[in-house]
DSSP file (Angstrom, degrees, kcal/mol; ACC not computed):
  #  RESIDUE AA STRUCTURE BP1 BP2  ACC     N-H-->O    O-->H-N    N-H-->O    O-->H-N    TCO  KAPPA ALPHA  PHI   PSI    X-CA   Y-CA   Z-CA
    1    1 A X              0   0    0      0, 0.0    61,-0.0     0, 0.0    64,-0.0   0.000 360.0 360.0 360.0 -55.6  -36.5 -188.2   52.6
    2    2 A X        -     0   0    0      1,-0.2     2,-0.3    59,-0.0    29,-0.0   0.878 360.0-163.3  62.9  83.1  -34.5 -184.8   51.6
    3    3 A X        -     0   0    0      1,-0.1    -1,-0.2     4,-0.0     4,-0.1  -0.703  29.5 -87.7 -79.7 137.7  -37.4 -183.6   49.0
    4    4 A X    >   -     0   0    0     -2,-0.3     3,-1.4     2,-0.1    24,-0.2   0.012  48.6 -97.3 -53.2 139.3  -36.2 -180.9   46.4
    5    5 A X  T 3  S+     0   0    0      1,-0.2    24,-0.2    22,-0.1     3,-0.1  -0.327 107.2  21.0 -32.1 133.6  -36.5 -177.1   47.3
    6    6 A X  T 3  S+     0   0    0     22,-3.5    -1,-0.2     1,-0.3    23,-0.1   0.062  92.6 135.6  97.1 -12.4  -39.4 -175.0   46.2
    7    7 A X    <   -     0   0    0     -3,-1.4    21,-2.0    21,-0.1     2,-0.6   0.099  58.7-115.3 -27.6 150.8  -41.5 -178.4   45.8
    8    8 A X  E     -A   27   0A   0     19,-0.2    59,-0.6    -3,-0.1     2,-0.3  -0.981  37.0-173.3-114.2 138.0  -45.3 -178.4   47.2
    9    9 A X  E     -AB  26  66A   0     17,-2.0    17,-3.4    -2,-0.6     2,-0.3  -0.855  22.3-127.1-121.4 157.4  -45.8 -180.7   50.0
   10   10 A X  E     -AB  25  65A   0     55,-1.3    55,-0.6    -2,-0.3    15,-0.2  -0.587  30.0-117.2 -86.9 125.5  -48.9 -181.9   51.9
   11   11 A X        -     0   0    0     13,-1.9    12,-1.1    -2,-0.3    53,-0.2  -0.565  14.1-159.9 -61.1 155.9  -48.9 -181.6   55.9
   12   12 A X  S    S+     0   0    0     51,-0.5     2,-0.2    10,-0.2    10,-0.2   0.406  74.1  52.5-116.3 -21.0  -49.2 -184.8   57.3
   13   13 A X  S    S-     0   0    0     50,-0.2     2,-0.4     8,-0.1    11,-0.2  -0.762  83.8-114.3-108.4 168.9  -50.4 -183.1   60.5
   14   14 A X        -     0   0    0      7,-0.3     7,-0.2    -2,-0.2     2,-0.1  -0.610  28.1-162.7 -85.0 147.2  -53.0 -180.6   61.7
   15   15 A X  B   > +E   20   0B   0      5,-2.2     5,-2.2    -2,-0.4     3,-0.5  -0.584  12.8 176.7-139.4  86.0  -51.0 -177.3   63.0
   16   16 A X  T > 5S+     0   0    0      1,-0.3     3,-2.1     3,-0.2    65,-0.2   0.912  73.4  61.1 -49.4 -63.3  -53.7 -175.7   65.0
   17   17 A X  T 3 5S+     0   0    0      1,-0.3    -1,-0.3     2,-0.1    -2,-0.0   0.551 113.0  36.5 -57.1   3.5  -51.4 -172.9   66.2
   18   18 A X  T 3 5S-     0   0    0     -3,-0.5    -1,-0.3     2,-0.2    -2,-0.2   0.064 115.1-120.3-138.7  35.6  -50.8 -171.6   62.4
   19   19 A X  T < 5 +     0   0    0     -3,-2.1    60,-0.4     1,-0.2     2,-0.3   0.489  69.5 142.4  16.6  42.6  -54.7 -172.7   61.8
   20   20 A X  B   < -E   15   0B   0     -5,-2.2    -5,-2.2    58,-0.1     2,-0.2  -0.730  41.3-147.1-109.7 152.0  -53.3 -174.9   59.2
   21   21 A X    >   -     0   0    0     -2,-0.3     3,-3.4    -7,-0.2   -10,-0.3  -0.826  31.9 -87.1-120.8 124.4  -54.8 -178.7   58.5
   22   22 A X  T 3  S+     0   0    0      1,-0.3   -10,-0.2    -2,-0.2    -1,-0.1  -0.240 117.1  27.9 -51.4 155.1  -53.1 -182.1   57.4
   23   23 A X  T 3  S+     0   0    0    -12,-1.1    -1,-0.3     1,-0.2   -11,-0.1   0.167  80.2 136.1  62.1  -1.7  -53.0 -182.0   53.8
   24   24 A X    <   -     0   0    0     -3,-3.4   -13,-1.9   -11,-0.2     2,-0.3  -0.113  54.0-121.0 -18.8 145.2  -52.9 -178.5   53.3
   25   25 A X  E     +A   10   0A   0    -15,-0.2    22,-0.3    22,-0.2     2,-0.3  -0.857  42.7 152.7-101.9 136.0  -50.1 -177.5   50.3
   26   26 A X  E     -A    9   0A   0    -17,-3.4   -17,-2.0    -2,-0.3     2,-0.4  -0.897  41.0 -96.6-151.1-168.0  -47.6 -175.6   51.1
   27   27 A X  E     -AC   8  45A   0     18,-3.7     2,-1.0    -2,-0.3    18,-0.7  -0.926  24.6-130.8-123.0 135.8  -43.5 -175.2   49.4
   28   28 A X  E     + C   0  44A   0    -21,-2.0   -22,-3.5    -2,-0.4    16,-0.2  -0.604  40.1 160.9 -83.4 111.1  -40.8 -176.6   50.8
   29   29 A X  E     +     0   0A   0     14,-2.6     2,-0.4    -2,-1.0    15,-0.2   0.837  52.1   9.3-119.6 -24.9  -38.2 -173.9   51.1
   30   30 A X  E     - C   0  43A   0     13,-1.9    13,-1.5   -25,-0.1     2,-0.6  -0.960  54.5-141.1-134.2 159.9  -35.3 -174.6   53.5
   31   31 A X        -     0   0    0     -2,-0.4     2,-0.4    11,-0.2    11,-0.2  -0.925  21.7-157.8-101.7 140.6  -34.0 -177.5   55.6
   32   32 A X        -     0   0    0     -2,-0.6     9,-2.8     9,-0.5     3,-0.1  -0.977  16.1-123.5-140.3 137.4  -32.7 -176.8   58.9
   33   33 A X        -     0   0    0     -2,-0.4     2,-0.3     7,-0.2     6,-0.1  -0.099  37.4-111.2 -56.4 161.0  -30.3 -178.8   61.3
   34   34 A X        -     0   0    0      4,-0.4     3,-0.5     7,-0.1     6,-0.1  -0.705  22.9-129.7 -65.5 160.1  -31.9 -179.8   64.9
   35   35 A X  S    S+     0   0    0     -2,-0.3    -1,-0.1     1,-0.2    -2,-0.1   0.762 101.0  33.8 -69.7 -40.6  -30.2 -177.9   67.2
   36   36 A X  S    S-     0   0    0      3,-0.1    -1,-0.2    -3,-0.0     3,-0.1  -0.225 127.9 -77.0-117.0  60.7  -29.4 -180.9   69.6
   37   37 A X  S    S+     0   0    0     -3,-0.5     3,-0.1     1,-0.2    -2,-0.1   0.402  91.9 135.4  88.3  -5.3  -28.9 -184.0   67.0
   38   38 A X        -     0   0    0      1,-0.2    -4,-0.4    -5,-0.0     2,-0.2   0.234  63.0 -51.3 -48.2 172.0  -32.9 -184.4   66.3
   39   39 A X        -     0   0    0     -3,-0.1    -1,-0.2    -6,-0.1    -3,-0.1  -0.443  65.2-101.4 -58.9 144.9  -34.7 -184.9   63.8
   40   40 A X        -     0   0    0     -2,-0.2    21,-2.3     1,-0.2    22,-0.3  -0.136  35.8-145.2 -68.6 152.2  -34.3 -182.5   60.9
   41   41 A X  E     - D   0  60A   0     -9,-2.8    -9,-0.5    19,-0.2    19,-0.3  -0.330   4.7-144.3-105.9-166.3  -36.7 -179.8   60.3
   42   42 A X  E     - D   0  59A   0     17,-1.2    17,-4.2   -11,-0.2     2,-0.6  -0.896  11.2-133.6-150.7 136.5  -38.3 -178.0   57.4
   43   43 A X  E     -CD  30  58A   0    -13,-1.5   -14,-2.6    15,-0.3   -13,-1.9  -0.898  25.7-168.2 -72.6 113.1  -39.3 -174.7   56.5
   44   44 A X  E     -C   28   0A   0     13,-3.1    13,-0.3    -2,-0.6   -16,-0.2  -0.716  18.1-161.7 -78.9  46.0  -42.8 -174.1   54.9
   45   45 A X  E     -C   27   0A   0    -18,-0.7   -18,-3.7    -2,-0.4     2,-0.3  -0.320  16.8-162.9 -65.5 150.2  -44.5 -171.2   53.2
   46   46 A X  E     -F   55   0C   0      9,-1.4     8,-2.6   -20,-0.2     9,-0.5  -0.982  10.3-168.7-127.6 109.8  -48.1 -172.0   53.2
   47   47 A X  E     -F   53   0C   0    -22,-0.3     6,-0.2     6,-0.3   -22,-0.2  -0.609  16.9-121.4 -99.3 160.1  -49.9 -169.7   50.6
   48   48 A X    >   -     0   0    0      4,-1.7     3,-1.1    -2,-0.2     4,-0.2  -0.410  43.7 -85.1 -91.0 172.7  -53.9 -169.1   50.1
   49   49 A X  T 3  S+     0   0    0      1,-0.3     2,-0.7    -2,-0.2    -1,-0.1   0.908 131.5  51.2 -43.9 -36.9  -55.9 -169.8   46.8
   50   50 A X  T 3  S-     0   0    0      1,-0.1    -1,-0.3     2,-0.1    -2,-0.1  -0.154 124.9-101.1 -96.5  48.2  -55.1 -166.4   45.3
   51   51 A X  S <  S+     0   0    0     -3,-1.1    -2,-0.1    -2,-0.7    -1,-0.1   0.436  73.5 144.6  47.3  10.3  -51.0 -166.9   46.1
   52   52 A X        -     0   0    0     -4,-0.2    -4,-1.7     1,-0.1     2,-0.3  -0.317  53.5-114.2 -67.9 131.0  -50.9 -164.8   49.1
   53   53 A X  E     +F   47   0C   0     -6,-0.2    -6,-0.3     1,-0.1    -1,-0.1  -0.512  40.1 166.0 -55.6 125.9  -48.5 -165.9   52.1
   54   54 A X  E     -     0   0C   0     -8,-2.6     2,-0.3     1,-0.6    -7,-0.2   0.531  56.6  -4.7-125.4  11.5  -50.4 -166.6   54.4
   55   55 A X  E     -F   46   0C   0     -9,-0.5    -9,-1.4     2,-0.0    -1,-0.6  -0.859  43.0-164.2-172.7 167.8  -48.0 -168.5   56.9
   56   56 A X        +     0   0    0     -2,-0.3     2,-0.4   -11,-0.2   -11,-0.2  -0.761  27.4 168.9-159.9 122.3  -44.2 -169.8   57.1
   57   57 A X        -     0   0    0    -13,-0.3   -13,-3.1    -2,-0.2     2,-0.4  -0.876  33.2-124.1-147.1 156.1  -43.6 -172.3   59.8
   58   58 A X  E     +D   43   0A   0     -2,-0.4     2,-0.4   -15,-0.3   -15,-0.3  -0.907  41.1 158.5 -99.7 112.3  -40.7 -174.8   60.9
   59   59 A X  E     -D   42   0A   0    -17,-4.2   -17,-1.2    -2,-0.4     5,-0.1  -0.985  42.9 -74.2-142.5 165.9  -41.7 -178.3   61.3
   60   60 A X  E     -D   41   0A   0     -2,-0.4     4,-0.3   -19,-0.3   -19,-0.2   0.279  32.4-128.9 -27.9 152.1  -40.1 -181.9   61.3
   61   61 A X  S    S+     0   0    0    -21,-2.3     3,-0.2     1,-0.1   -20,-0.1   0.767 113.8  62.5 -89.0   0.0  -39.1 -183.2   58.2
   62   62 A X  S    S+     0   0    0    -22,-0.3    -1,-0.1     1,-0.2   -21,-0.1   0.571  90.2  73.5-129.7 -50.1  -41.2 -186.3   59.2
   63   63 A X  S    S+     0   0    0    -51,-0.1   -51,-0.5   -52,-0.1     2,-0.4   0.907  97.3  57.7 -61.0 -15.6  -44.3 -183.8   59.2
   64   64 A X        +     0   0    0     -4,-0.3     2,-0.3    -3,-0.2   -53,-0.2  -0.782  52.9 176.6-122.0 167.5  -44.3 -183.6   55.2
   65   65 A X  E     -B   10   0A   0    -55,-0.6   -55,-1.3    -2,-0.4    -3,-0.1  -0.988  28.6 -83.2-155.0 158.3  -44.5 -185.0   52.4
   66   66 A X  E     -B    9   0A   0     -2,-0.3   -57,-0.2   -57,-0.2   -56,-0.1  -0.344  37.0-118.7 -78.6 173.2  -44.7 -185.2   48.6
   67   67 A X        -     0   0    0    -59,-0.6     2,-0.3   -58,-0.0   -59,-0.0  -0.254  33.7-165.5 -82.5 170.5  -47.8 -184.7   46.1
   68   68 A X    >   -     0   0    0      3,-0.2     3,-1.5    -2,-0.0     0, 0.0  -0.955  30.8-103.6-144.7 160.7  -48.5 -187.7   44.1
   69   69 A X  T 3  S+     0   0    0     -2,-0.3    -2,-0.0     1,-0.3     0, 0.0   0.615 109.8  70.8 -43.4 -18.3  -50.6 -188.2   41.2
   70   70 A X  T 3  S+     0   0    0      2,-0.0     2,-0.4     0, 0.0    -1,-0.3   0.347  87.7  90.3 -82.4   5.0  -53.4 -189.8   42.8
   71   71 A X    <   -     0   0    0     -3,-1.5     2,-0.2     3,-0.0    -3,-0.2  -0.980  57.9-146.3-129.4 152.7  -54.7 -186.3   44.7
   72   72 A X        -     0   0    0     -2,-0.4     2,-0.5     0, 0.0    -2,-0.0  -0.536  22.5-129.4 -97.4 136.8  -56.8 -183.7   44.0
   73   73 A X        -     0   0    0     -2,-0.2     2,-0.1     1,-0.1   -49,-0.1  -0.830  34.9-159.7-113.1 136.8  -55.9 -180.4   45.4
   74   74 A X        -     0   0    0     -2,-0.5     2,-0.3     1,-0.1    -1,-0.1  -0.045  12.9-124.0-117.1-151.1  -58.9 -179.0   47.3
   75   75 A X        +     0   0    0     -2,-0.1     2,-0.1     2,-0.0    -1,-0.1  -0.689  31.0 166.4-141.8 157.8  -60.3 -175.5   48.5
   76   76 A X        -     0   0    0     -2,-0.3     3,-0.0     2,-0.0    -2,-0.0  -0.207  41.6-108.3-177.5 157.5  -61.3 -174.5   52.4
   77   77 A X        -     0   0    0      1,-0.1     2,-1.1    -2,-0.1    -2,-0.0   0.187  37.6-126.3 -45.4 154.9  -62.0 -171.5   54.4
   78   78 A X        -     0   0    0    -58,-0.0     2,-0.2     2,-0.0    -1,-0.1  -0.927  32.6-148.2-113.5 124.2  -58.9 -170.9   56.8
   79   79 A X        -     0   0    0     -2,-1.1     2,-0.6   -60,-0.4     3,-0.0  -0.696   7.2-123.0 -90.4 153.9  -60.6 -170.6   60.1
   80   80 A X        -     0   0    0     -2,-0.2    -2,-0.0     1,-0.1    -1,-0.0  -0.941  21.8-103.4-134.2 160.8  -59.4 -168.7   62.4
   81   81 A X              0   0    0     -2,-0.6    -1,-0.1   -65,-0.2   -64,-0.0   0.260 360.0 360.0 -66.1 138.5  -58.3 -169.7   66.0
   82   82 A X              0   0    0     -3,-0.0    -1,-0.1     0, 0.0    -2,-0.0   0.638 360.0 360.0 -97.3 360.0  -60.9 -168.6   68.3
């Protein structure tokens, strides 16, 4: 897929443990090998409306994806894990 650095991508999954939601936006900032010959990761900052970090997580590269013209970038509270 190998999508450019510092791009916004969409989750493709919920990540409950970072109280993050498929289709969140977040910026694609590093690529990272697997360790044993896996699938390739990614590194994420996930920011809040006002630009604040609010998370940076390691996920599949398989977990993201690019924006497209056809979506609307939305709003919602980040709940947090009870």
């Amino acid at each position: 897929m190998s999508l450019p650095l510092y791009q916004r991508v969409a989750l493709r999954r919920d990540l409950p443990e970072h109280n993050l939601r498929r289709g969140d936006v977040a910026t694609l900032v590093d690529y990272v090998p697997h360790p044993e010959r896996g699938e390739p990761g990614c590194v994420v900052e996930v920011f809040n409306a006002l630009g604040e970090s609010i998370a940076v997580v390691a996920v599949p590269e398989s977990d993201i994806e690019g924006l497209r013209a056809d979506e609307v970038l939305a709003v919602r509270p980040l709940a947090k894990a009870v």
